[in-house]
N, C-alpha and C positions, 0 to 999 in steps of 0.2 A: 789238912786244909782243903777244903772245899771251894766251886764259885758254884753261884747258885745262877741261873738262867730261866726265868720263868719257874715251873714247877720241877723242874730238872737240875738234880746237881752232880755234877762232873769234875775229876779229880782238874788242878790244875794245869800237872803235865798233861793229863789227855787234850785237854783242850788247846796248849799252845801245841804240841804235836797236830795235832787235826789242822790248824791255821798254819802250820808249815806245810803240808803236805797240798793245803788248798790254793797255796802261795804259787808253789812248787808247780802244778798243774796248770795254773792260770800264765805263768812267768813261759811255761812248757809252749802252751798253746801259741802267746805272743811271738816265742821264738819262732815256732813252725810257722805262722805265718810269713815274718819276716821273710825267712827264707823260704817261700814259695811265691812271694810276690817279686814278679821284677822289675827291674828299671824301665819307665817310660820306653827306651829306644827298644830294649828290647819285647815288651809286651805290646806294642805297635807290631814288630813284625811275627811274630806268634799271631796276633790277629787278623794281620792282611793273609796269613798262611791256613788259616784256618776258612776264611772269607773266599780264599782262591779253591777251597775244594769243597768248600758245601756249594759255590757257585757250578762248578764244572758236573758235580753230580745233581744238579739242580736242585737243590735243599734251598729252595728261597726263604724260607721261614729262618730257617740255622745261618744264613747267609745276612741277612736281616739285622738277626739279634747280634751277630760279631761285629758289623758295622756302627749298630747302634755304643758298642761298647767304643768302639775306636773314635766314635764321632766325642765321648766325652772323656778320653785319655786327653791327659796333658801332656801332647809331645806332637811334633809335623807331622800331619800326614804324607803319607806318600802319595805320587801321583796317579799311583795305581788303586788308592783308595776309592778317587772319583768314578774310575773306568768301573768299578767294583757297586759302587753306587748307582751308576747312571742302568747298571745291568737291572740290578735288585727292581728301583723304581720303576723301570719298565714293564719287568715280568708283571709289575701291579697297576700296570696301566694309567701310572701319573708322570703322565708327560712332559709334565712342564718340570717337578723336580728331575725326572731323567735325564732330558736336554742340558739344565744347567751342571748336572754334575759332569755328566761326559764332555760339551764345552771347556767346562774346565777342567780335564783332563787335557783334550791336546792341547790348551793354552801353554799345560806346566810339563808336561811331557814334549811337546810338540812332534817334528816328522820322526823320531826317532826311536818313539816309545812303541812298545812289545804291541800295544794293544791298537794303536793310530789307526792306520785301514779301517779295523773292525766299528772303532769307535765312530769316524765317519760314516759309515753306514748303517749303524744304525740313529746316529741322528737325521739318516736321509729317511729311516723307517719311522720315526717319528712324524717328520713333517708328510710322511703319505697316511699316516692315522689319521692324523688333522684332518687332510682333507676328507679323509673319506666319512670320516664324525660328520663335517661338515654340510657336506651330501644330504644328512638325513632332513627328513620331511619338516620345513618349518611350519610354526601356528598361524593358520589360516585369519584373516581378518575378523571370522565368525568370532574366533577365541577369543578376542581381544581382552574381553569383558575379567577372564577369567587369572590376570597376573594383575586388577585393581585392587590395592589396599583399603581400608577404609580411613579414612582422614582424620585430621585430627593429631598429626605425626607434630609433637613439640618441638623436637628437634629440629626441624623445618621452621615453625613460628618463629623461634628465633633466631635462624639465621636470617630470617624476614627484616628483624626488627635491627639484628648486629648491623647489615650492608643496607637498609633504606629502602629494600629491593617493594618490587609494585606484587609480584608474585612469587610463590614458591619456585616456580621453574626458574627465574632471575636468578634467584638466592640460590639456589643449587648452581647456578653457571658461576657465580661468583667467587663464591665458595670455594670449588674445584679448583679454578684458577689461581686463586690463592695460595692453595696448598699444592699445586704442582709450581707455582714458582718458588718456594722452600723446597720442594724436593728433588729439585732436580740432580741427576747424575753428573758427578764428577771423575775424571781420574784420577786427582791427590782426591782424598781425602781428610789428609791429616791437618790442611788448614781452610776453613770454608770460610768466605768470605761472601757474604750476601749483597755486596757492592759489585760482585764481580758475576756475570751470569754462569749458568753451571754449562758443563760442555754440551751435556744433551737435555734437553727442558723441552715443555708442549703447551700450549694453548688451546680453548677448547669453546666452539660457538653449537647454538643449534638454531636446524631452519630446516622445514618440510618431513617433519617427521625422522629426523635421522639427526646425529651426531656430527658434528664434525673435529675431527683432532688434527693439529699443525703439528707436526716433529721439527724441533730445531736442532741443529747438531752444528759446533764451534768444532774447527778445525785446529792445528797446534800454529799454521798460519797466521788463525786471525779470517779463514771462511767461513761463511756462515751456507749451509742446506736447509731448504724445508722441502716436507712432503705430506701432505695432507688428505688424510684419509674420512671415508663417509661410511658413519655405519647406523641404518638402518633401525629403527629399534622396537620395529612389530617383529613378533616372532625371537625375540629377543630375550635368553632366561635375564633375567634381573640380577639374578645371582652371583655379584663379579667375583672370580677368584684372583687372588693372590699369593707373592710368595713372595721373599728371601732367599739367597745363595752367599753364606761366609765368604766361600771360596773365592768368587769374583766379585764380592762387596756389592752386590748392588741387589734392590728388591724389584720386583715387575707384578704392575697389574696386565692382566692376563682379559687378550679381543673373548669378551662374552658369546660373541659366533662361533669360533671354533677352537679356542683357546692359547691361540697364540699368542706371542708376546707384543702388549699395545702400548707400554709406558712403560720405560726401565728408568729406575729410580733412585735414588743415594737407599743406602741401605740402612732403614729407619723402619721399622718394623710397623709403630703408632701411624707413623706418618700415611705408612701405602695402607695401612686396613681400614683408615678412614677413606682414604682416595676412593679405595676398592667400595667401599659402602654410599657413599654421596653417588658416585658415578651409579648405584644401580637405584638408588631413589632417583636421579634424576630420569633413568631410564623407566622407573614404572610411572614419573610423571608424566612424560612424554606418549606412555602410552595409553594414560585416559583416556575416553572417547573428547571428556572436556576440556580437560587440561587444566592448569593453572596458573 
């Protein structure tokens, strides 16, 4: 008895033999995986352990990719994870993810963790980068010309037409405002109540060539603070950044001067990267010589 396969024919036994053997190998391999993979707790700390000595030998790259593996294990991070992160991001000079991972660090460690001291200082080394970024030479009034888009931005027409507004720059203030009173930061998260204001929320006018932003901040009292800052927006990149932090729930658009933190925000990804985007249209309207 024969089976025929294409132009080849092969006795029967050979052929279920060979399908045992391939079974056999296949079944082999699954098992050797199995038992090389370990349980979430333990392969979290195989990779914080792994994290703690490419970091100490300065292996930022190798330090990098362990992190990256830990950030998408399904299991708690440690609090050493942050300290470990806030390092990494440093070394690569993104400051603003650094700050929040090390902040939260001492938030979840606090005085007691291995790493505290260290971690305070270098979020004090952070805020001396800032300034010293800051320091550098802004764009002279000559430039102005030179951060002008050309017109014609739709997305702008209609928000013309959504709010009533007389001009683009209106509609831009409107706009913003809008969408930072949706996004405002809370402490619960788990039940948001749009009746009820968020703890920390902003407001946002402009006049003389510069921005102005209100910080409000609800106490557990029942106080209310503001502080209102002005910022400038010749010499100004347009380019707002933003970010997310899991770890302490909330997102921030990030001061276009020196990059510090200008809005912390519920942590809604959509929400802050349009924030982030309006606010620098509004910024390059502002800095036509015409205006709009």
């Amino acid at each position: 008895m024969a089976v025929c396969f294409g132009d080849s024919r092969l006795p029967a036994w050979t052929l279920k033999g060979r399908q045992l053997v391939q079974g056999a190998v296949v079944a082999s391999a699954l098992m050797a995986g199995q038992a090389a993979a370990l349980a979430p707790e333990h392969e979290s700390r195989r990779l914080m352990l792994a994290t703690e000595e490419a970091v100490t030998a300065e292996n930022w790259g190798e330090a990098s990719e362990y992190l990256t593996r830990l950030q998408n294990l399904d299991a708690k991070k440690p609090a050493d994870y942050h300290y470990y992160r806030g390092r990494v991001m440093l070394q690569s000079s993104h400051f603003n993810e650094a700050q929040s991972a090390l902040e939260a660090y001492v938030t979840k460690a606090g005085t007691e963790g291995d790493h505290y001291q260290n971690a305070l200082k270098l979020i004090t080394e952070i805020e001396r980068a800032r300034k010293e970024n800051a320091k550098a030479p802004q764009i002279g009034d000559e430039a102005r010309i030179a951060v002008i888009e050309p017109a014609g931005d739709k997305r702008v027409a209609s928000l013309r037409k959504l709010y009533l507004a007389d001009s683009d720059r209106e509609a831009l203030v409107l706009h913003l405002n809008s969408l930072l009173g949706i996004a405002g930061w809370r402490q619960d998260q788990t039940v948001v109540r749009l009746d009820r204001p968020a703890d920390i929320e902003y407001r946002l006018s402009i006049g003389n060539d510069a921005i102005s932003t209100q910080e409000i901040r609800r106490n557990d009292s029942g106080g209310v603070t503001r502080k209102t800052t002005q910022i400038p927006v010749f010499g100004v990149n347009p380019q707002v950044e933003w970010g997310c932090e899991q770890a302490v729930a909330a997102c921030w658009v990030y001061d276009p001067r020196d990059g510090s933190r200008l809005f912390q925000l519920s942590p809604n990804r959509s929400q802050t990267e349009e924030i982030a985007q309006t606010l620098g249209k509004l910024i390059r309207n502002l800095q036509a010589p015409s205006g709009s």
